[in-house]
C-alpha atoms as a printed R data frame, in Angstrom:
    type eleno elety resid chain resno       x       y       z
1   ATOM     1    CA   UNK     A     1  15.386  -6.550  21.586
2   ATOM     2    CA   UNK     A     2  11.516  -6.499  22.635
3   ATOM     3    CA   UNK     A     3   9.465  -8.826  20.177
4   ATOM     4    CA   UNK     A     4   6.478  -5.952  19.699
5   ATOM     5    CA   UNK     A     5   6.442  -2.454  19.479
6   ATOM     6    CA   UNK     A     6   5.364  -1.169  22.469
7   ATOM     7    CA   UNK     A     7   4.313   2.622  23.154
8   ATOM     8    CA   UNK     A     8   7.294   3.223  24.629
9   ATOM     9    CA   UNK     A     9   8.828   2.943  21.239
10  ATOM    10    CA   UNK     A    10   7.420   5.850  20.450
11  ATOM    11    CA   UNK     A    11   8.456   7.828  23.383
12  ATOM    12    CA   UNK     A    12  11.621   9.511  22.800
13  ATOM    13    CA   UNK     A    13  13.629   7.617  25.536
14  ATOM    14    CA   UNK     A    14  15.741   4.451  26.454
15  ATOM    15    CA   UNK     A    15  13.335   2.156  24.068
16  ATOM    16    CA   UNK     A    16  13.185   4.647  21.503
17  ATOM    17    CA   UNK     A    17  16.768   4.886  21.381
18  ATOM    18    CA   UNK     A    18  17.171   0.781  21.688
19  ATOM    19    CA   UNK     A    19  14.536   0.554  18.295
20  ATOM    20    CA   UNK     A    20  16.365   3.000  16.500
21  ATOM    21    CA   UNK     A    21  19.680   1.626  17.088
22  ATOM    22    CA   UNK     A    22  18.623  -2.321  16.510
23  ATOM    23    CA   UNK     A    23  16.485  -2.354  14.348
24  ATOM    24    CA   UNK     A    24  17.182   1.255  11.985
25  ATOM    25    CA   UNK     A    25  20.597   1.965  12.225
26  ATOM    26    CA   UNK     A    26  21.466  -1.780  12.194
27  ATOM    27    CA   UNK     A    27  19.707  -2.151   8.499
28  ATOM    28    CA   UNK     A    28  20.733   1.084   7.013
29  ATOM    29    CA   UNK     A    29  24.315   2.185   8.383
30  ATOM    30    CA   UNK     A    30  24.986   4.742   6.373
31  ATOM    31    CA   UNK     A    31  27.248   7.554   7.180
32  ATOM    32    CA   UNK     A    32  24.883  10.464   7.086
33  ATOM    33    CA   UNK     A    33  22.093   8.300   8.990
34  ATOM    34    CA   UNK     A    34  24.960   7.839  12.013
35  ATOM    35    CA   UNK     A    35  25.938  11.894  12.333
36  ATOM    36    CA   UNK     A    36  22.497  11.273  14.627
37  ATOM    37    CA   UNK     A    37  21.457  14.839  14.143
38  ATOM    38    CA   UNK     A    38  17.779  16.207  13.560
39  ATOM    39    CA   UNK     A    39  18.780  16.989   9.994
40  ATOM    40    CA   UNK     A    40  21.313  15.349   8.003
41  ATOM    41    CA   UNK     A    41  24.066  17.413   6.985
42  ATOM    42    CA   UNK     A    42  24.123  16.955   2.860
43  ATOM    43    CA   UNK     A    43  26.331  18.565   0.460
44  ATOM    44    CA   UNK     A    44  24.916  21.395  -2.036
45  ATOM    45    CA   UNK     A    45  24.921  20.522  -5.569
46  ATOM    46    CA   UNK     A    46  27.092  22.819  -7.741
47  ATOM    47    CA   UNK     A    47  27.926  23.891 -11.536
48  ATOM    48    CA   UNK     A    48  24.262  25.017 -12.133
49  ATOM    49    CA   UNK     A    49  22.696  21.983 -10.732
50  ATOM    50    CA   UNK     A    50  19.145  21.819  -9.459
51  ATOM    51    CA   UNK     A    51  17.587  20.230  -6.442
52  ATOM    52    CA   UNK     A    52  14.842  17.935  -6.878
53  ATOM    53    CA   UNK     A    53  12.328  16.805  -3.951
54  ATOM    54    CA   UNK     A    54   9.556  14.302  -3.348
55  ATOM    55    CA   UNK     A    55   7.591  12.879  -0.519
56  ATOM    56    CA   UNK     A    56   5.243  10.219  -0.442
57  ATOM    57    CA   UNK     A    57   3.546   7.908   2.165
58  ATOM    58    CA   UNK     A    58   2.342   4.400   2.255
59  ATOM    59    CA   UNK     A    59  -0.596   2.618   3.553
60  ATOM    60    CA   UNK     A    60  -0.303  -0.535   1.179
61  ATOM    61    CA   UNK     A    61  -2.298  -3.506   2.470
62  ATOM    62    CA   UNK     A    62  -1.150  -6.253   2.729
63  ATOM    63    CA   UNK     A    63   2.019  -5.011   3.822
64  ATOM    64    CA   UNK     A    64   3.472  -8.382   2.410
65  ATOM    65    CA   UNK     A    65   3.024  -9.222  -1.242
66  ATOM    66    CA   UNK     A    66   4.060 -11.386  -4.139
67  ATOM    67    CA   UNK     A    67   7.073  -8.952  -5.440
68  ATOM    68    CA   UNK     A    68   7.532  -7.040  -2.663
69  ATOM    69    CA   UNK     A    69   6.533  -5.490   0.460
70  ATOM    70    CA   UNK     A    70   5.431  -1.865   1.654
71  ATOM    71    CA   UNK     A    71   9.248  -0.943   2.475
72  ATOM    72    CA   UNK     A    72  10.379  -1.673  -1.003
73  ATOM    73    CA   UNK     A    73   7.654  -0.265  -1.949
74  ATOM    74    CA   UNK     A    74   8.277   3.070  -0.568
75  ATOM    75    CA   UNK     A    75  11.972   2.926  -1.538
76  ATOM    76    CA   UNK     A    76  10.963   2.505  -5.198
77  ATOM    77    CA   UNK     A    77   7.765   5.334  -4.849
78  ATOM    78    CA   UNK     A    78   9.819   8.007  -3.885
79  ATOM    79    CA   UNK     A    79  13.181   6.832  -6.321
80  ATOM    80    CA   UNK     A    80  10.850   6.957  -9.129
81  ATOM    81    CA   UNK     A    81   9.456  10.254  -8.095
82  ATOM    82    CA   UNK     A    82  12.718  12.294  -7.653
83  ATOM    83    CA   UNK     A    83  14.179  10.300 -10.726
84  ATOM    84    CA   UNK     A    84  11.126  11.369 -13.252
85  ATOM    85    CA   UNK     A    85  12.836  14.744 -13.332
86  ATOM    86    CA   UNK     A    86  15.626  13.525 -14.782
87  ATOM    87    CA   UNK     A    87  17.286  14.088 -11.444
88  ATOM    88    CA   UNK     A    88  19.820  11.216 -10.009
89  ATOM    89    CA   UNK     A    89  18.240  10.536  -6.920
90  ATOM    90    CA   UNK     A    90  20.998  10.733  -3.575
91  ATOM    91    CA   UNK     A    91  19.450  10.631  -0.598
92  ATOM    92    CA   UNK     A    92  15.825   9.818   1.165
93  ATOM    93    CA   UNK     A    93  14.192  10.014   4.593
94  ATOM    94    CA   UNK     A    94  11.911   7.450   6.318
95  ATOM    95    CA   UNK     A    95   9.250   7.745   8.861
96  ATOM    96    CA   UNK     A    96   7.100   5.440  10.476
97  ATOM    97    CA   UNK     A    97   4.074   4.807  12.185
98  ATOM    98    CA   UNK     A    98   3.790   1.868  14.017
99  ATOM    99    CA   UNK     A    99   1.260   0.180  15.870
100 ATOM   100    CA   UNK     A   100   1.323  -1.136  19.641
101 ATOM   101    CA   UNK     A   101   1.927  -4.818  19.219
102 ATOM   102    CA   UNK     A   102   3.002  -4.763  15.993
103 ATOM   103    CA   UNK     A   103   5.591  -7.715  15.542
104 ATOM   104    CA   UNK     A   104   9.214  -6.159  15.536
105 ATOM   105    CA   UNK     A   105  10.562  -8.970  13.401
106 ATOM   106    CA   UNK     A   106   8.332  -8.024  11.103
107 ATOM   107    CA   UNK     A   107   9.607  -4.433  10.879
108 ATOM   108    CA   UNK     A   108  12.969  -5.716  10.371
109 ATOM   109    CA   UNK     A   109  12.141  -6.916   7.370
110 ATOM   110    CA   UNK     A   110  10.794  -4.555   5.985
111 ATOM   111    CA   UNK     A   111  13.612  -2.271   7.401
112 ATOM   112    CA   UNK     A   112  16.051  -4.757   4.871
113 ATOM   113    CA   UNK     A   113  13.981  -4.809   2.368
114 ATOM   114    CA   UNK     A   114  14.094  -1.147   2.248
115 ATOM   115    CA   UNK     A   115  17.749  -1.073   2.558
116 ATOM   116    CA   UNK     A   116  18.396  -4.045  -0.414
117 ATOM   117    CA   UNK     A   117  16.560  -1.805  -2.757
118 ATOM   118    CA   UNK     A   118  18.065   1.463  -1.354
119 ATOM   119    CA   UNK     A   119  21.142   0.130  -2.418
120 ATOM   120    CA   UNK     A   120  19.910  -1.103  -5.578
121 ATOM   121    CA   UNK     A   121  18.776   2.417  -6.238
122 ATOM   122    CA   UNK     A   122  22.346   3.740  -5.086
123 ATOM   123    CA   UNK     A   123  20.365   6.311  -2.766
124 ATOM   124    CA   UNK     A   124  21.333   6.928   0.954
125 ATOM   125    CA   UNK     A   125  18.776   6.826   3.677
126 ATOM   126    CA   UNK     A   126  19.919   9.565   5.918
127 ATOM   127    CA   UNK     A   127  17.685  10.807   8.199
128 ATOM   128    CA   UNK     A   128  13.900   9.307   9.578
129 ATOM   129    CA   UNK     A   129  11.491   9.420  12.237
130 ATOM   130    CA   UNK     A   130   9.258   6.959  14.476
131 ATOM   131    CA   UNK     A   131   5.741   7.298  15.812
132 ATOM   132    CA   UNK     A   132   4.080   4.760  17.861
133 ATOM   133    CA   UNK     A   133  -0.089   4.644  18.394
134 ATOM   134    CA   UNK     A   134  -2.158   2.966  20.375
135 ATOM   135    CA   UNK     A   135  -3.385  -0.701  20.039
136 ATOM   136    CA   UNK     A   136  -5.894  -0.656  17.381
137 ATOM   137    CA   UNK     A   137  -5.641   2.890  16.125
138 ATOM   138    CA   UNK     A   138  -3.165   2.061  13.138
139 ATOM   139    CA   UNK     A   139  -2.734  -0.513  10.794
140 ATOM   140    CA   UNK     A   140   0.143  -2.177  11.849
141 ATOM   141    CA   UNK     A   141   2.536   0.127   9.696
142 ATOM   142    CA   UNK     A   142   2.556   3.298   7.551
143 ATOM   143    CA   UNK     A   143   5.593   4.449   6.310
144 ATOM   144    CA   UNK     A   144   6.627   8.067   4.962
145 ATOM   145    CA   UNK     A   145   9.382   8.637   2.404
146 ATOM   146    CA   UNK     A   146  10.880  11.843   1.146
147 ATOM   147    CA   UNK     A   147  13.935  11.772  -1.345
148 ATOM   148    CA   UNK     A   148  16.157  14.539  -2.837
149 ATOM   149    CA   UNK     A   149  18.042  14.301  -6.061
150 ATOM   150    CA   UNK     A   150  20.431  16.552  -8.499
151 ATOM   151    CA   UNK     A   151  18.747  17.987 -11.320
152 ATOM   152    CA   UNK     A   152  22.188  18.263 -14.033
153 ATOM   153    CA   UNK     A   153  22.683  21.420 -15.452
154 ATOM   154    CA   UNK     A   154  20.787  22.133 -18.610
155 ATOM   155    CA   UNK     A   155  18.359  19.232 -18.371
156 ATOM   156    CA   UNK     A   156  14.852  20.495 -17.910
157 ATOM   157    CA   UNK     A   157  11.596  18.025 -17.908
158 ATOM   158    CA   UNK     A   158   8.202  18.181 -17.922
159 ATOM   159    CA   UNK     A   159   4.377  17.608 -18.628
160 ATOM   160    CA   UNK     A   160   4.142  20.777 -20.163
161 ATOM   161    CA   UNK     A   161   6.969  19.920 -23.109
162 ATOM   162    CA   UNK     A   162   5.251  17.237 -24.790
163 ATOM   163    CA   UNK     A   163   4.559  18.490 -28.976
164 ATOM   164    CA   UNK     A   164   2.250  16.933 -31.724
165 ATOM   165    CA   UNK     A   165   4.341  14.061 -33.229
166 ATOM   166    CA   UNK     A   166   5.997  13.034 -30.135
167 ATOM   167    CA   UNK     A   167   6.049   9.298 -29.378
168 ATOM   168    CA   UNK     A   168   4.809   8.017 -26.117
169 ATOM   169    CA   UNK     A   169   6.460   4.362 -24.498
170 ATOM   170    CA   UNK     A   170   6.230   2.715 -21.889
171 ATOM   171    CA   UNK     A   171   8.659   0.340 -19.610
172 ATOM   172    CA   UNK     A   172   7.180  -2.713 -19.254
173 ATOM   173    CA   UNK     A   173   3.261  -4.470 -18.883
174 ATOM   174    CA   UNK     A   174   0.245  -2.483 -17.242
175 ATOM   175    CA   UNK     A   175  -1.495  -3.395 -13.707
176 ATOM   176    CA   UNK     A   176   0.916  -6.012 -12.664
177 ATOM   177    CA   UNK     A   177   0.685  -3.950  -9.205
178 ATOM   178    CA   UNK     A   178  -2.864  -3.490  -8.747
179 ATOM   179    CA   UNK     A   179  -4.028  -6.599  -9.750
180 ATOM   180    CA   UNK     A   180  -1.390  -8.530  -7.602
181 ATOM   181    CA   UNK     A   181  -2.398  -6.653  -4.538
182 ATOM   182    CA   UNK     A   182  -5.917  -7.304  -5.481
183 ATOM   183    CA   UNK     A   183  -5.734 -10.876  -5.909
184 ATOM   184    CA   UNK     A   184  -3.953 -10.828  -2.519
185 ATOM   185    CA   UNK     A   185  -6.905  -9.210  -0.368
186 ATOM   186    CA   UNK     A   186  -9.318 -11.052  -2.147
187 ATOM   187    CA   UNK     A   187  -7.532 -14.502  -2.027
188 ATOM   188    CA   UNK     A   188  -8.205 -15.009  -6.310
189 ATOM   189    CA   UNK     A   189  -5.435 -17.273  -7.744
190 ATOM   190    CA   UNK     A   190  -4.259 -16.989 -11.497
191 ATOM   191    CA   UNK     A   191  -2.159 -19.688 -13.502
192 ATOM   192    CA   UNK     A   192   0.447 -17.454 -14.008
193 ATOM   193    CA   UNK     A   193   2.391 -16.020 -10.630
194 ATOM   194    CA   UNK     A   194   1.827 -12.628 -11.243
195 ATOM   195    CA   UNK     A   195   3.966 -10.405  -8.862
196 ATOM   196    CA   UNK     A   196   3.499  -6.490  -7.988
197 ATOM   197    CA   UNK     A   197   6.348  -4.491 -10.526
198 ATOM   198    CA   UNK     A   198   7.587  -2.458  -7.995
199 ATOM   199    CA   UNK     A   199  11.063  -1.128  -8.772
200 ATOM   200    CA   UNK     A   200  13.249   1.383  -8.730
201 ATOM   201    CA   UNK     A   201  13.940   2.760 -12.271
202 ATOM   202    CA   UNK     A   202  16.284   5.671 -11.843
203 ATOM   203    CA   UNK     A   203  19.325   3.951 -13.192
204 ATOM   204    CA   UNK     A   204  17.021   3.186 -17.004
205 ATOM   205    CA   UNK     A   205  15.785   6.308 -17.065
206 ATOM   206    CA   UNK     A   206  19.527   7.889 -17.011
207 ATOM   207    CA   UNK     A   207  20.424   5.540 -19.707
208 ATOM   208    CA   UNK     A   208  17.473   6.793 -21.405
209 ATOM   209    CA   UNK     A   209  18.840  10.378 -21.405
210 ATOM   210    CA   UNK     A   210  21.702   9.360 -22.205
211 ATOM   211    CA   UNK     A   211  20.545   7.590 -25.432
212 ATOM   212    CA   UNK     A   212  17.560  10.017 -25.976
213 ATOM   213    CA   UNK     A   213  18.824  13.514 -24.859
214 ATOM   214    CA   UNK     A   214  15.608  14.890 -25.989
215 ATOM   215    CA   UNK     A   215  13.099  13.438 -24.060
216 ATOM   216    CA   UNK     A   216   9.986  16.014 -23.287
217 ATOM   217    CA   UNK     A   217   9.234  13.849 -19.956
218 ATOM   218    CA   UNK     A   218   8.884  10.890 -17.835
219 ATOM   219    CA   UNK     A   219   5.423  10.273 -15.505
220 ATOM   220    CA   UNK     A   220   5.206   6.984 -13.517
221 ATOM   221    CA   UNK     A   221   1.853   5.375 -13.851
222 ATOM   222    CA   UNK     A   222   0.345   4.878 -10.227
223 ATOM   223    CA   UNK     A   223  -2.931   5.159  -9.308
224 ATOM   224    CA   UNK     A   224  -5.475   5.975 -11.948
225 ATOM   225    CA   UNK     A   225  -2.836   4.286 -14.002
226 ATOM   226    CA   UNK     A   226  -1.856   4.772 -17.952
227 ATOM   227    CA   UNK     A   227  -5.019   6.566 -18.652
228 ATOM   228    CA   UNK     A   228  -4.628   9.293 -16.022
229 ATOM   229    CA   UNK     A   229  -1.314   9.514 -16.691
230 ATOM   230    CA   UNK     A   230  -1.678  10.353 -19.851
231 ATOM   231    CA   UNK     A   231  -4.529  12.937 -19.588
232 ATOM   232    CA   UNK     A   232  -2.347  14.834 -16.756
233 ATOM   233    CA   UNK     A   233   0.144  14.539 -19.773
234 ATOM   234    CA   UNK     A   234  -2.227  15.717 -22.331
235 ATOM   235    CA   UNK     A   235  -3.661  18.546 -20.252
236 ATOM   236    CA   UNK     A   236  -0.275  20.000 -19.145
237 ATOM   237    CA   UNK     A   237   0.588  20.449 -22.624
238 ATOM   238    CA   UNK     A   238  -2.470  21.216 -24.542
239 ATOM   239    CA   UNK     A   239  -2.202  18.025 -26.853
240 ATOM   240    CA   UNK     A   240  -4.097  14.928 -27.814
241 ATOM   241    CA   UNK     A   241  -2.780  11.667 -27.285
242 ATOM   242    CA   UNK     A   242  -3.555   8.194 -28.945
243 ATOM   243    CA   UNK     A   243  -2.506   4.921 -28.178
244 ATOM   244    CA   UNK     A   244  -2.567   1.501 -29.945
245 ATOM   245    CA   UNK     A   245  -4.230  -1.278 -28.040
246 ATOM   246    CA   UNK     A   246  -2.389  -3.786 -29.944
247 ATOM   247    CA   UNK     A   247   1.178  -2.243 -28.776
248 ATOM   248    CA   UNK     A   248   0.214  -1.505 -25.152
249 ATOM   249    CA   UNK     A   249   2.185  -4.597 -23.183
250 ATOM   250    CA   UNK     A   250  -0.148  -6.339 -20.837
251 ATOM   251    CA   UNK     A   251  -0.535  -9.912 -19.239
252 ATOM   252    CA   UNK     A   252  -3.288 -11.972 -20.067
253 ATOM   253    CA   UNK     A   253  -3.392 -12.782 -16.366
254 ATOM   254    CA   UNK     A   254  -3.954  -9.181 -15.459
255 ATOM   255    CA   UNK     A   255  -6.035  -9.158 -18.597
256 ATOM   256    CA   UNK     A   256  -8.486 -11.985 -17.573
257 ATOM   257    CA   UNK     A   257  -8.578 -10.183 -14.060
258 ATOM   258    CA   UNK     A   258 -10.193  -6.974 -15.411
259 ATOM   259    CA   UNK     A   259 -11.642  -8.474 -18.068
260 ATOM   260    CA   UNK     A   260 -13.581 -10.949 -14.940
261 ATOM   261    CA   UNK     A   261 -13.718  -8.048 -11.893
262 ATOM   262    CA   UNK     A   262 -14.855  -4.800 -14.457
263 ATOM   263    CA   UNK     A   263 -11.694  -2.983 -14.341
264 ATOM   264    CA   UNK     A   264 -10.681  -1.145 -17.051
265 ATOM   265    CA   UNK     A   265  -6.873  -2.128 -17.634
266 ATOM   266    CA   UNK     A   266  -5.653   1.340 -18.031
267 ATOM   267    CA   UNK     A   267  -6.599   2.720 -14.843
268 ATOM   268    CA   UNK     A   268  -5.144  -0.106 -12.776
269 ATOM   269    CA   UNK     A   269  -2.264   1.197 -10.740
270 ATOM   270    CA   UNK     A   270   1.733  -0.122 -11.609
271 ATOM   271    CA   UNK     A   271   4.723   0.859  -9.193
272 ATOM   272    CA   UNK     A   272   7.532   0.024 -11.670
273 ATOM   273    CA   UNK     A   273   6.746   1.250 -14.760
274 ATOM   274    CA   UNK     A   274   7.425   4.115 -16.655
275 ATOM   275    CA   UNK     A   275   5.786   6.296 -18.783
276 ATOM   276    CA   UNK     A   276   8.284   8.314 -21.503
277 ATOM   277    CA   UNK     A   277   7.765  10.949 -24.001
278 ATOM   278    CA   UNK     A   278  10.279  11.352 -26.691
279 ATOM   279    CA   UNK     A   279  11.063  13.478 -29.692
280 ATOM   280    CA   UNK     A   280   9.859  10.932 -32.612
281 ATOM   281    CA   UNK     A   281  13.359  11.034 -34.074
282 ATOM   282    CA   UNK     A   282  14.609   9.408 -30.545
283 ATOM   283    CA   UNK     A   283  12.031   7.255 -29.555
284 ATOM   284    CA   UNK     A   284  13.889   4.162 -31.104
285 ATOM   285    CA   UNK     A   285  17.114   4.927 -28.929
286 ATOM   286    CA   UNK     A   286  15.161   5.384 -26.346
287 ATOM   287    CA   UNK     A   287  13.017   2.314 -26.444
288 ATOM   288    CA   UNK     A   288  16.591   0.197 -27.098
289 ATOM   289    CA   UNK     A   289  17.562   2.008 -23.669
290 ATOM   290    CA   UNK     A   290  15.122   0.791 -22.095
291 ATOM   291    CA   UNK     A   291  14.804  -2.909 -23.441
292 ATOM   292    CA   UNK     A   292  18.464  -3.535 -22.208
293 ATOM   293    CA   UNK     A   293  17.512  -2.474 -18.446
294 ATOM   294    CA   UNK     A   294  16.109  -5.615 -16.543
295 ATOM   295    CA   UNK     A   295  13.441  -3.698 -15.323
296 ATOM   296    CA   UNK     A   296  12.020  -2.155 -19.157
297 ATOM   297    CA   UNK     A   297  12.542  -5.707 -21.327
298 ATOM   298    CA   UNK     A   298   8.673  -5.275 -22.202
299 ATOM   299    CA   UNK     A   299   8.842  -2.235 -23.274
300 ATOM   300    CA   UNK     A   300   7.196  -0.239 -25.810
301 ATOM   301    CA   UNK     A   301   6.339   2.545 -28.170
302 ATOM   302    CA   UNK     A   302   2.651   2.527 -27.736
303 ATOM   303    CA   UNK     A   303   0.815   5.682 -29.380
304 ATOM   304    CA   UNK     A   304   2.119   9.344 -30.270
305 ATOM   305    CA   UNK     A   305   1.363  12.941 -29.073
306 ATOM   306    CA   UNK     A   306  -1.453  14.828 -31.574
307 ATOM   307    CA   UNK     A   307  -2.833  18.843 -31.706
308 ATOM   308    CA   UNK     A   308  -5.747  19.339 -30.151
309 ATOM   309    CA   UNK     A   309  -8.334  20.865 -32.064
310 ATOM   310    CA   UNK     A   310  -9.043  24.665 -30.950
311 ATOM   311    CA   UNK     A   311 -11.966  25.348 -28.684
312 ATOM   312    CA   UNK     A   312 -11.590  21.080 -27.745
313 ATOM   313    CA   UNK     A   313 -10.424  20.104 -24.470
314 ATOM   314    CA   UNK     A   314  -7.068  17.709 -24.445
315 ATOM   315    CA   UNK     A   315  -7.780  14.612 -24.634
316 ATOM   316    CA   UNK     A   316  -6.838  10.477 -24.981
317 ATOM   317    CA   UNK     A   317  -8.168   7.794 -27.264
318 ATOM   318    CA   UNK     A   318  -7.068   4.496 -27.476
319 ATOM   319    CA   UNK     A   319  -7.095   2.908 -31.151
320 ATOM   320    CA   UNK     A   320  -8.766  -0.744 -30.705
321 ATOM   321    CA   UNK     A   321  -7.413  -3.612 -32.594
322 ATOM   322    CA   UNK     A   322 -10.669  -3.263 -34.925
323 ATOM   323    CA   UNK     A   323 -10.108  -0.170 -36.088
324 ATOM   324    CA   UNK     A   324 -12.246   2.032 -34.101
325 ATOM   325    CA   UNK     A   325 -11.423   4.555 -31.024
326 ATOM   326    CA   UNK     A   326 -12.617   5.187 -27.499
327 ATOM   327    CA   UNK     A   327 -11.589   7.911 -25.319
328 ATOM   328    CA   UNK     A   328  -9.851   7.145 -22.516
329 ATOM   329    CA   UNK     A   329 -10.858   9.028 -19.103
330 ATOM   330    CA   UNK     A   330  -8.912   9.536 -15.775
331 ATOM   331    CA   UNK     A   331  -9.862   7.289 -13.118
332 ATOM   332    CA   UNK     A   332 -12.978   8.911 -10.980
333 ATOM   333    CA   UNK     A   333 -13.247   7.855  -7.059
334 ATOM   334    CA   UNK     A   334 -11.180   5.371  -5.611
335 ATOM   335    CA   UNK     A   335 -10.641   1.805  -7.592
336 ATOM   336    CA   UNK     A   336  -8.361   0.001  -5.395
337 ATOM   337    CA   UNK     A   337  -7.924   1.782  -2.096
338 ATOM   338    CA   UNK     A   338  -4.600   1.820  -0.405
339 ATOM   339    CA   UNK     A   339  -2.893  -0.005  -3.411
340 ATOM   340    CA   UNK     A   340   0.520   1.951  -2.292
């Protein structure tokens, strides 16, 4: 096997073939990946099931990173994506764009990376692509990943089903991610090893269901973090939100960070948490779910869903530990570029 990636990796011939069977095929082997088709041949769901579809890309830099690495992090991007639907993610493409000269040994590790936490995800990665570009017009790596999952008859979530009294949770502590990949790029160290949260959390949030039936939605909070989560949230439905600053879970590490570089906290992007919204008669099952997953053992119930008043746009406060409230905005612009 060549030690770079070359052009002619790109090219649709002999190396082509050589990259995709040495380096692809050796870290994924699975079934549908080997029928070495243009499309994968997939069964259809049945019994009133739904599909479910998601595609994503990622241009994270570094592409190495304390918790990770930009082919886990895809895995867990696009798991998290089909899985917010309450769908069980089943199967996923990858595509890449690689760079002349970028090191192959570093591709095959990210190429097991990506299939470790396929496999932790129990998804199949069945069918991909490569591109390869000239010497200095890349960035040593981007990778594309679409997934497809079965929606289970009945089961039907969304923004748009959140009601006044619902309680809002969330999976674990805020800006872990961001600030990781931050403090990477900018070479800051921190007492406490603070690691990106990437994950895949399909396999909590179907034990959520399971405990919680009547969940109104699940939204992962990326970039523009909790806040714009929550406004997307708040606008879909036509609600108010608050939150309690003293409930939300967050490190003092990535605390100190904002509190030292001007961030606000709640806008800082996270790549393995999730954001739930539960009937308030359920949210105590559901937080319980989620506290006996390894990836939700911070979680918690953090604020509930309000009416917005008539002629008033939706909206999202945060409740401070003194008693007063500030609103909480979406992110504007870009905070941390290519944080995914």
């Amino acid at each position: 096997m060549d030690d770079k990636v070359l052009l002619g990796h790109g090219s649709g011939g002999v190396m082509m073939r050589r990259i995709i069977d040495e380096v692809f095929f050796k870290a994924y082997e699975t079934e549908e990946l080997a029928q070495g088709n243009d499309a994968a041949d997939l069964p259809l769901p049945q019994n009133g099931e739904r599909l479910a579809y998601s595609t994503d890309s990622f241009v994270v830099t570094p592409q190495f990173f304390p918790g990770g690495d930009i082919g886990h992090l895809a895995i867990c991007g696009t798991v998290n994506d089909v899985a917010t639907s309450g769908a069980i993610p089943k199967y996923l493409s990858a595509a890449f764009i690689l760079e002349e000269g970028y090191p192959i040994k570093d591709l095959q590790r990210i190429c097991a990376s990506m299939a470790k936490t396929a496999k932790e995800a129990g998804i199949h990665l069945v069918t991909g692509d490569t591109k390869v570009v000239n010497r200095g017009h890349g960035d040593g790596v981007f990778i594309n990943t679409s997934g497809i999952g079965f929606i289970p008859k009945g089961r039907h979530l969304g923004g748009q089903f959140c009601k006044p009294g619902d309680k809002i949770l969330v999976s674990g502590t805020l800006g872990d991610h961001g600030i990781t990949i931050m403090s990477c790029r900018e070479q800051l160290s921190f007492t406490t090893n603070l690691k990106s949260d990437a994950a895949p959390l399909n396999h909590m949030i179907q034990h959520v269901l399971e405990a919680a039936p009547d969940v109104r939605c699940f939204r992962d909070p990326t970039r523009g973090g909790l806040a714009s989560t929550l406004n997307e949230l708040a606008e879909q439905s036509g609600v108010n939100m608050e939150i309690e600053e003293d409930s939300v879970p967050i490190h003092d590490a990535v605390r100190g960070a904002c509190d030292m570089l001007g961030y606000d906290v709640y806008q800082v992007a996270n790549e393995g948490k999730m954001v739930c919204v539960v009937a308030p008669d359920e949210a105590d099952a559901a937080l319980k779910a989620m506290k006996e997953d390894p990836h939700g053992k911070d979680a918690a119930i953090i604020g509930e869903v309000q009416p917005k008043e008539e002629g008033h746009a939706s909206r999202v406060t945060l409740r401070t530990g003194f008693g007063s409230t500030r609103i909480l905005d979406m992110l504007v612009g870009e905070q941390l570029p290519r944080i995914c």
